[in-house]
N, C-alpha and C positions, 0 to 999 in steps of 0.2 A: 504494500500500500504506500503509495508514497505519500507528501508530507502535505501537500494542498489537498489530498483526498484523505488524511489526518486531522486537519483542520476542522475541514467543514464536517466529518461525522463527529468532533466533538464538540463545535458549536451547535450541532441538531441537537445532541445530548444534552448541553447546558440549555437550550430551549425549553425545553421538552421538561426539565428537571424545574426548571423556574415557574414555570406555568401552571405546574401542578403542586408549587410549594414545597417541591422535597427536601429534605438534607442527608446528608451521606450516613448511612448508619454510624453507632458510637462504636468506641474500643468495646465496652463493656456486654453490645450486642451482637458481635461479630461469634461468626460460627451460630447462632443459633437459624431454628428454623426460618424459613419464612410465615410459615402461621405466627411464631409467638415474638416477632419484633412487631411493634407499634406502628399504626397507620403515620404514613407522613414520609417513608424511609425508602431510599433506596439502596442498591446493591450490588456486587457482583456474585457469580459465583457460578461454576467449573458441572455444576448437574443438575441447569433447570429443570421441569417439564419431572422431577422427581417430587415423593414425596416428602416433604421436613427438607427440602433444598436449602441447605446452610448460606448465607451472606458475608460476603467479606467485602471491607470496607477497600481495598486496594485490586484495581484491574490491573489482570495479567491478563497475557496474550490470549488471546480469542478466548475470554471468560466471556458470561451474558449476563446483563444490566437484566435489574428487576427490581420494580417501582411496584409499593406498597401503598395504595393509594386510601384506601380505607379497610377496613377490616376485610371487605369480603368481595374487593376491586386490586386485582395484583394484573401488572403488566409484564409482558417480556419484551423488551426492547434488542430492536436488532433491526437486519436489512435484508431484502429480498430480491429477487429481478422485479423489473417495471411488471411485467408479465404473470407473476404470481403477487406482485403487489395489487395489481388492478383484481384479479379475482380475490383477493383479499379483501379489497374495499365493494366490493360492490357483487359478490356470487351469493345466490339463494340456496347455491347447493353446498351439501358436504365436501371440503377441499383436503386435499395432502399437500401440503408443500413445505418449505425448505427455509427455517429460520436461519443466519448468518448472525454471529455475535461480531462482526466490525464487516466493513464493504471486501467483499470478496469476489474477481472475476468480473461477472453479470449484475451481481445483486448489489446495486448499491442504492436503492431506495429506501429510505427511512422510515421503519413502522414502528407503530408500538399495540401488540397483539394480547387482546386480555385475555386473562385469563378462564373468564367464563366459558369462551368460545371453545378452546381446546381440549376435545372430545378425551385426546388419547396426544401423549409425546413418546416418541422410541427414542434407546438412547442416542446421546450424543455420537456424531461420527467421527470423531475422534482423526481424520482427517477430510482432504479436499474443502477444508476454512471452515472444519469446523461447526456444521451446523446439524441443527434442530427439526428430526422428521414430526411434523404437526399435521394431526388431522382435526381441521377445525368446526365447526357448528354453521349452518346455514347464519348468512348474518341478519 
């Protein structure tokens, strides 16, 4: 990734994080699940789409941002193709597709995919950037 495509996916993030009021989890929350940190918070961490996905307050490489938005509103933040972002925004039907924890290849569209909608996550791909097979909920 280079460094102007560094940039602007992390002023999307700082957008994205201001607008919804968040702050970076504390020392004292880190590692815990994501059910039991407090609405307001967001996060990294290395096994979303799990359950009790632990948070830690420092990103490392292709880990996945996840905004705690109220108790029973959780996002996964990351990036798609145009192609699977557009049926993201706007299909009635059940989707599969391909969350990226930072722009990778194709996918450099910025979403932020709640949590409600995702049916089922398989695990992480652990390569080719890294990302998140989601099968999501008609929108």
């Amino acid at each position: 990734m280079s460094s102007t495509s560094t940039s602007a996916a992390s002023g999307e993030r700082e957008k994205l994080r201001a607008e919804r009021k968040l702050r970076l989890i504390g020392d004292k929350e880190q590692g815990e699940s994501i059910d039991r940190v407090p609405p307001g918070v967001y996060g990294f961490t290395s096994s979303p789409g799990t359950e009790g996905s632990p948070l830690f307050a420092r990103q490392i490489y292709q880990t996945f941002e996840i905004h705690k938005i109220s108790e029973d509103n959780v996002h996964f933040v990351g990036y798609m193709t145009a192609e699977e972002a557009k049926q993201f925004e706007s299909s009635a039907d059940m989707l599969e597709l391909k969350l990226y924890p930072e722009p990778y290849e194709d996918a450099t569209r910025f979403v932020s995919v709640p949590g409600a909608r995702v049916l089922k996550a398989k695990p992480v791909s652990r390569e080719s950037g890294n990302f998140l097979p989601i099968l999501l909920a008609p929108r």
